[in-house]
N, C-alpha and C positions, 0 to 999 in steps of 0.2 A: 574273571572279567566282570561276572554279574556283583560282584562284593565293591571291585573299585567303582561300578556305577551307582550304586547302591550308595556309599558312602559319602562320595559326595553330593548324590540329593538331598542326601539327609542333612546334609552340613550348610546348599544354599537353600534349603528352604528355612534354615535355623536362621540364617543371616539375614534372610525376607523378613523374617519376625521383628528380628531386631533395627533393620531395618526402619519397617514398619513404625516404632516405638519413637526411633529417631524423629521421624518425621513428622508424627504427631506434635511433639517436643518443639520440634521448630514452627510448626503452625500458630502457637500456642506464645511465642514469642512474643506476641504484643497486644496477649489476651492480660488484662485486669486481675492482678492479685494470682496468678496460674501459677502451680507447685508443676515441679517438672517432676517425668517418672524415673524411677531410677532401674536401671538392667544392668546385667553381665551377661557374659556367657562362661559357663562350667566347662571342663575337659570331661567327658564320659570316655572309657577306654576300652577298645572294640577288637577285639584277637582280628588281626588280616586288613583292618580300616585302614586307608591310607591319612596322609598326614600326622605320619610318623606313629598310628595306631589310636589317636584322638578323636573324638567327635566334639563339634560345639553345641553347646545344647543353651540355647539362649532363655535364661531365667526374669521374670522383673524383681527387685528384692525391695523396690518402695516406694517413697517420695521424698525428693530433696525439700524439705522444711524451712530452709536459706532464707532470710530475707531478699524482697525483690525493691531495687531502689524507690523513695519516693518521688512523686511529681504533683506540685504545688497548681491549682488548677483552679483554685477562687471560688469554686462551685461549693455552693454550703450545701449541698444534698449529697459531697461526694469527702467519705470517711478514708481514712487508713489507720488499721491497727497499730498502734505502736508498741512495738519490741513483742516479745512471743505472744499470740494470742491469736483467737478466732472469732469472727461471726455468726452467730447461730441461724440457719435459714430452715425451711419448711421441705422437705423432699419428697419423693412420691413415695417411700417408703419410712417417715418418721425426720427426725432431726439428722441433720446433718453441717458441717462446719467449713469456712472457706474466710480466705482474707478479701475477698472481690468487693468492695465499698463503692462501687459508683451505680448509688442508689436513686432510686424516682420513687412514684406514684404513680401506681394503674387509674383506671377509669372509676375502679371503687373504692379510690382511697387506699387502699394496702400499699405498703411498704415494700419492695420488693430493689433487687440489684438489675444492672443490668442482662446478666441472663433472666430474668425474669422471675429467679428465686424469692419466695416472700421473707421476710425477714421478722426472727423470731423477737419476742417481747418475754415479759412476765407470763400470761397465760397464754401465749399463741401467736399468732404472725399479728401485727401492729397494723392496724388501720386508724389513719388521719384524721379527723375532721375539719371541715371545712375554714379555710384561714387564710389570712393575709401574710402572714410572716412565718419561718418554721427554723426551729434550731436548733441542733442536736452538740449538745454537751461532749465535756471528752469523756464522762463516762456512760455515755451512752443514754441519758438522759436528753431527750425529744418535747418540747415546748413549742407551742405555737400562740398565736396573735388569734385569737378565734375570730372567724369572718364574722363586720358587723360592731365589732368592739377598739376600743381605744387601745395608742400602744402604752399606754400602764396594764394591761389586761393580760397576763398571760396565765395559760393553761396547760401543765405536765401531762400529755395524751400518753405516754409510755417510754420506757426504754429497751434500749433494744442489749438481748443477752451476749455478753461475752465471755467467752469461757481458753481455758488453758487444757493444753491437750498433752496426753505424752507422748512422744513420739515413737516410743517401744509399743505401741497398743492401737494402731493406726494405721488404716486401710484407704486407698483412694477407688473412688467408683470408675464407673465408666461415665456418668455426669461430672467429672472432676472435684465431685465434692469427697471430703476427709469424714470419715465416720470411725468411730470405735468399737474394735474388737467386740461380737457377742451380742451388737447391739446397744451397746450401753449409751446414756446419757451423759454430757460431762455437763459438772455443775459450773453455776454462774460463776465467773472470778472477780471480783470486785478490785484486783488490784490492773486487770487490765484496761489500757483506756485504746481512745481515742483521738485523729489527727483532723480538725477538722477542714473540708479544702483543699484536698489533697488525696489522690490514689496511689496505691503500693503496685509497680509494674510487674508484669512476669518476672520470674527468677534465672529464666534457660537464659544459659550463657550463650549467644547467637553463633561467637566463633568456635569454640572448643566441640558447641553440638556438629557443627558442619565440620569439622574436622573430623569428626567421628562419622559422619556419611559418607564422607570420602573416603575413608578408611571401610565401612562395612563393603559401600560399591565396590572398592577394587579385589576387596575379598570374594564377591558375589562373581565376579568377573571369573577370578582367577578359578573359583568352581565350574561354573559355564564350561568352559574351556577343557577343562579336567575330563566332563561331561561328552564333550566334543571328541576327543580323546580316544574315551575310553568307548564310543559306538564307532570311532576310523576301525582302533584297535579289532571290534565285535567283528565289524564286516571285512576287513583283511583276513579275517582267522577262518571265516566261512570260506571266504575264495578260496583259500588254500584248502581245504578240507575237500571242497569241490572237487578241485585238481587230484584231489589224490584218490 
C-alpha cells in the first residue's frame, strides 16, 4: 500500500512541476519579445509503481526560438529584430540576449527595454545625450538631433549590438534572458538588422498551452484520487486487522 502511495506522489508532484512551467508560459503570453520554455515528461520505470510500472519525471529541455508575430506600433523607440537574431542587454551577471525592443530612456539617459534591461552598445550599455530628435537605423545605428542644434545636425551616439545565437549552445535564466553555454560572449553580427516601429509578440501559442493545462490538471486530479484511494484502502486494512 505504502509503494501505491508513494508512487503517485511522486507522479503529482511531477505534474505540479510541469504544471507550474505551463503556467508561467501563459503568463508570459503577452510579455514583449518572450521565448516560451520548453518541457516533457520522461517514463522512469519503478519494479511495483503503479501506472503500468512508470513514473513521470518532468524534464525542461529548452526554449522554443520560434518567431513571435510582429505588431506595427509607430513608436520610433520601439525595435523588432528581424528573422534570427538578438539584442545584446547588460545582466547582473555579464551579457545576456533577448528579442524585447520596446525601448526607452531612464532618468540618465541609458538605453534600456522595457524590463528595464540596459541595452548594450560598442563598449557597454548606450547612454543618450541630450536631444530633440532620436533614430535608430535597421542596423542598429542610434542618431540623434543633439539639443540646441539645427535639424541638418546630426550626431551618431552609438549603436546598439546584435548578435546571432546558436541554438544548440543556449540556456534561458530565470530573468528570461538567453545566455551562452560556459559563459561565452557572442559576437556582434552585422548581417542582422532591425524593424523599426514595431515589437516582436510572445511566441506561446495561447491555445495549444491551455490545452496542455487542461490536460496536466486532469492528470493531477486523477493522482489526487489515486491518493484518496490508496489511504480509504490504508485504513480499511487497519479496521480489519483490528478485528482480527
Amino acid at each position: 500500500m505504502g509503494n501505491y502511495l508513494y508512487t503517485s506522489m511522486v507522479s503529482a508532484s511531477q505534474i505540479m512541476r510541469g504544471m507550474a512551467d505551463v503556467t508561467h508560459n501563459l503568463a508570459n503570453a503577452s510579455t514583449t519579445g518572450f521565448r516560451a520554455d520548453l518541457s516533457m515528461f520522461r517514463s522512469l520505470s519503478v519494479p511495483g509503481a503503479v501506472n503500468g510500472g512508470d513514473l513521470p519525471l518532468f524534464e525542461r529541455t529548452g526554449v522554443d526560438t520560434s518567431f513571435g508575430a510582429l505588431q506595427n506600433t509607430g513608436n520610433d523607440l520601439d525595435v523588432a529584430v528581424s528573422g534570427d537574431g538578438w539584442i545584446a542587454v547588460q545582466a547582473g551577471n555579464g551579457e545576456a540576449y533577448t528579442r524585447r525592443g520596446d525601448l526607452r530612456l531612464d532618468s540618465l539617459g541609458q538605453l534600456s527595454n522595457g524590463a528595464g534591461q540596459l541595452i548594450i552598445g560598442d563598449g557597454g550599455p548606450i547612454a543618450i545625450p541630450p536631444h530633440t530628435k532620436m533614430e535608430i537605423a535597421a542596423d542598429g545605428t542610434i542618431s540623434i538631433q543633439p539639443l540646441g542644434q539645427g535639424p541638418d545636425t546630426v550626431a551618431v551616439v552609438g549603436r546598439i549590438k546584435l548578435v546571432s545565437l546558436d541554438g544548440d549552445n543556449l540556456y534561458k535564466g530565470k530573468d528570461g534572458l538567453l545566455r551562452l553555454n560556459g559563459g561565452a560572449i557572442a559576437e556582434e553580427d552585422a548581417n542582422i538588422s532591425l524593424v523599426s516601429g514595431a515589437l516582436e509578440a510572445s511566441n506561446v501559442n495561447t491555445i495549444s498551452t491551455m490545452v496542455k493545462m487542461i490536460e496536466l490538471q486532469r492528470s493531477y486530479e486523477t493522482q489526487i484520487k489515486m491518493m484518496k484511494t490508496a489511504a480509504d484502502n490504508d485504513r480499511a486494512s487497519a479496521a480489519l486487522m483490528k478485528m482480527n
